[in-house]
Biotite code that builds the C-alpha atoms (Angstrom):
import biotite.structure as struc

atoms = struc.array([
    struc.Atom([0.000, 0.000, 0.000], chain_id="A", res_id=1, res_name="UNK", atom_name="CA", element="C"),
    struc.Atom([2.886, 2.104, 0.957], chain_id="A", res_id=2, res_name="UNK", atom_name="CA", element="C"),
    struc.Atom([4.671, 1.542, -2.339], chain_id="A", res_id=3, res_name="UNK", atom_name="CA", element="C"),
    struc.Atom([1.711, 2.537, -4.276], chain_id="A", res_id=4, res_name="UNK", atom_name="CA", element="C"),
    struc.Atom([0.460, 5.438, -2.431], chain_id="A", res_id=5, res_name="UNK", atom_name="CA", element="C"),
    struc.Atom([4.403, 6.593, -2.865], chain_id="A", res_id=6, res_name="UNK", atom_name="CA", element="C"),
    struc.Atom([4.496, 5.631, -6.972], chain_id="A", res_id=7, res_name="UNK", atom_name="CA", element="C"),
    struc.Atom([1.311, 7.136, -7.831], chain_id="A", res_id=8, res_name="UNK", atom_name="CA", element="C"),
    struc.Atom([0.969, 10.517, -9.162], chain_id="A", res_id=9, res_name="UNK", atom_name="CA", element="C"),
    struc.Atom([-1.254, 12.900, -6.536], chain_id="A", res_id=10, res_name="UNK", atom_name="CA", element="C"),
    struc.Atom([-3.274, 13.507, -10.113], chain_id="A", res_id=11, res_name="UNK", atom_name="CA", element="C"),
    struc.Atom([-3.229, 9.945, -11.219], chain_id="A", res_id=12, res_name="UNK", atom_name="CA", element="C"),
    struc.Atom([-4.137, 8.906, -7.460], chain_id="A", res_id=13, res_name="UNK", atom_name="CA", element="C"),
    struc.Atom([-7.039, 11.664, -6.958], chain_id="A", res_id=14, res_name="UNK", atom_name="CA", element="C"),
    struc.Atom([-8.190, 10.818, -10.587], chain_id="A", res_id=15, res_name="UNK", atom_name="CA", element="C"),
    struc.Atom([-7.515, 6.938, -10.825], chain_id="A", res_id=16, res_name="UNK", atom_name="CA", element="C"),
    struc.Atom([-7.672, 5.031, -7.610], chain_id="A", res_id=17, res_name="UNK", atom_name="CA", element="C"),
    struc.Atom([-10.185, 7.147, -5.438], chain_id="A", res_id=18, res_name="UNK", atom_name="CA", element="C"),
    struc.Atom([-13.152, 6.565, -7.420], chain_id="A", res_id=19, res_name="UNK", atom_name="CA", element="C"),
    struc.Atom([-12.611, 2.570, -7.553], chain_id="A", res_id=20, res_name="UNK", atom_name="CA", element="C"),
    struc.Atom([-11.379, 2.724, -3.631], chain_id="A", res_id=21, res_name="UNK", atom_name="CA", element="C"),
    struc.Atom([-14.676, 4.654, -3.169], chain_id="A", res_id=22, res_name="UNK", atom_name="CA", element="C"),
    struc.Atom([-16.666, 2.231, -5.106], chain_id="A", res_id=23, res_name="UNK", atom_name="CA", element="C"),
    struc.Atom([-15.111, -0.646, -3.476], chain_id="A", res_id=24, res_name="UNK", atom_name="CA", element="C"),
    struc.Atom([-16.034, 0.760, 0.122], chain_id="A", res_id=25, res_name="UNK", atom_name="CA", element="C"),
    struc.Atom([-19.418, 1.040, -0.840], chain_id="A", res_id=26, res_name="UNK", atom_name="CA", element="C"),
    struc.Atom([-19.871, -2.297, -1.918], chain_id="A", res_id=27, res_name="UNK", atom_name="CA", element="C"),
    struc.Atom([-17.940, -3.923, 1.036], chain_id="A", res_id=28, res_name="UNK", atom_name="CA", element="C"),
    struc.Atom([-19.761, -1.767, 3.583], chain_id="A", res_id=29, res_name="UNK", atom_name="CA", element="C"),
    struc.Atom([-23.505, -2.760, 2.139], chain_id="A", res_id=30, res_name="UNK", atom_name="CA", element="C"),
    struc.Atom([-22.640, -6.618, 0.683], chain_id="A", res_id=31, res_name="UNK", atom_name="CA", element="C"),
    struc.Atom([-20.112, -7.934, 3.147], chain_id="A", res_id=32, res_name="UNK", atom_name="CA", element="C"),
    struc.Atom([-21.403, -9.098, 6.182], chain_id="A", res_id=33, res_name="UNK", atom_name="CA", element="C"),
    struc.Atom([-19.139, -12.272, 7.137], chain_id="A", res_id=34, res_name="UNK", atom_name="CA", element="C"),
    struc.Atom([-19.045, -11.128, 10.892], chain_id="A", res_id=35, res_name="UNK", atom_name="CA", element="C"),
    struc.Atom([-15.501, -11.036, 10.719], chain_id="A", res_id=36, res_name="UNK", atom_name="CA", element="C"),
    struc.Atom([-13.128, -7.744, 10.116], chain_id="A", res_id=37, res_name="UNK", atom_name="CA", element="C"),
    struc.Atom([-11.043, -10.415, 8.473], chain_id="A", res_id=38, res_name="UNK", atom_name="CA", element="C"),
    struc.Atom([-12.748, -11.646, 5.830], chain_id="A", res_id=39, res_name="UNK", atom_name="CA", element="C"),
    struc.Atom([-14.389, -8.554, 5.126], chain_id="A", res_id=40, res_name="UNK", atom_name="CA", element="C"),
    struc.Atom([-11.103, -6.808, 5.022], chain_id="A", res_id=41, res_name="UNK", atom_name="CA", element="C"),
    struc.Atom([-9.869, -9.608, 2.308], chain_id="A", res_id=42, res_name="UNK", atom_name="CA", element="C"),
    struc.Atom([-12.797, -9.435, 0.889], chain_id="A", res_id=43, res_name="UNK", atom_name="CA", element="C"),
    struc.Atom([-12.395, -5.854, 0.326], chain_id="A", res_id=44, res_name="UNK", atom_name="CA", element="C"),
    struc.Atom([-9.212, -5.686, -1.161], chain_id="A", res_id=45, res_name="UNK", atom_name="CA", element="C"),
    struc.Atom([-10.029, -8.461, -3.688], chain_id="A", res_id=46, res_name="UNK", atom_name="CA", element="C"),
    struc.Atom([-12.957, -6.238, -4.441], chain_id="A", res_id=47, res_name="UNK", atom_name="CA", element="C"),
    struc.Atom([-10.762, -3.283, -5.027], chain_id="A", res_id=48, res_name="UNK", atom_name="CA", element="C"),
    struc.Atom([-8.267, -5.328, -7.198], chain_id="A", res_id=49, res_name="UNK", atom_name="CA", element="C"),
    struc.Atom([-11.031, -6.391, -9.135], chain_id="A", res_id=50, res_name="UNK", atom_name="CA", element="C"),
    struc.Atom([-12.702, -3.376, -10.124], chain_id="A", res_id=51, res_name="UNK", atom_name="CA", element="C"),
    struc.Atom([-9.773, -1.860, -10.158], chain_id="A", res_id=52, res_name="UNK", atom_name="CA", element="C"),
    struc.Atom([-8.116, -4.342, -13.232], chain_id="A", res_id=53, res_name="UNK", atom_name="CA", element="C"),
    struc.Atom([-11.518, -4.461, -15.023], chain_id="A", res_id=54, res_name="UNK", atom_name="CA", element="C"),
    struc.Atom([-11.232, -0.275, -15.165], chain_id="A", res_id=55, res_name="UNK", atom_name="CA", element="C"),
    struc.Atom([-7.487, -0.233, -16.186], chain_id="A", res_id=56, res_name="UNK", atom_name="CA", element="C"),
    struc.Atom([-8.697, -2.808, -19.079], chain_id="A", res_id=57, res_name="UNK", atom_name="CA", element="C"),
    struc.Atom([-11.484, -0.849, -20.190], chain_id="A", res_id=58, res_name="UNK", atom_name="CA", element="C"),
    struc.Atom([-9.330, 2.187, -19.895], chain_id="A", res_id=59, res_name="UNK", atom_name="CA", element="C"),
    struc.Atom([-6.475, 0.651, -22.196], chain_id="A", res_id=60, res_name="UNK", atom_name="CA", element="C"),
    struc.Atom([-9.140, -0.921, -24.568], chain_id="A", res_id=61, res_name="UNK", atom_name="CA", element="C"),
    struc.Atom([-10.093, 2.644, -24.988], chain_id="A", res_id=62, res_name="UNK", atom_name="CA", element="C"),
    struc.Atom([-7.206, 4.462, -25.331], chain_id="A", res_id=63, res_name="UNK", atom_name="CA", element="C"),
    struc.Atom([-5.987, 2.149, -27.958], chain_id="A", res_id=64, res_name="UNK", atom_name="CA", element="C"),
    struc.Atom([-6.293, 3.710, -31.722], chain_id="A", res_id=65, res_name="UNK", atom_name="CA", element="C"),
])
């Protein structure tokens, strides 16, 4: 987390990885309920990886001539 937070552009972080960090919050906090800050932690991340990879995809899919 440290390395990316340090890597990342203020721009490209504001821009980029706020909206699907945002997103992912929302979901975990109204989906998740596994009564465990564990698994709903994981659970979280995985989410924010996900949505995360499918937006970079779509994002190079369009960006591509």
């Amino acid at each position: 987390m440290y390395t990316m937070l340090k890597n990342l552009t203020t721009t490209r972080l504001w821009t980029q990885q706020l909206p699907v960090f945002a997103a992912s919050l929302l979901i975990a906090e109204t989906q998740y309920k596994f009564h465990s800050f564990t698994l709903e932690c994981i659970a979280f991340l995985v989410t924010w990886f996900a949505i995360d990879f499918v937006v970079e995809k779509v994002r190079g899919r369009i960006s591509q001539p």
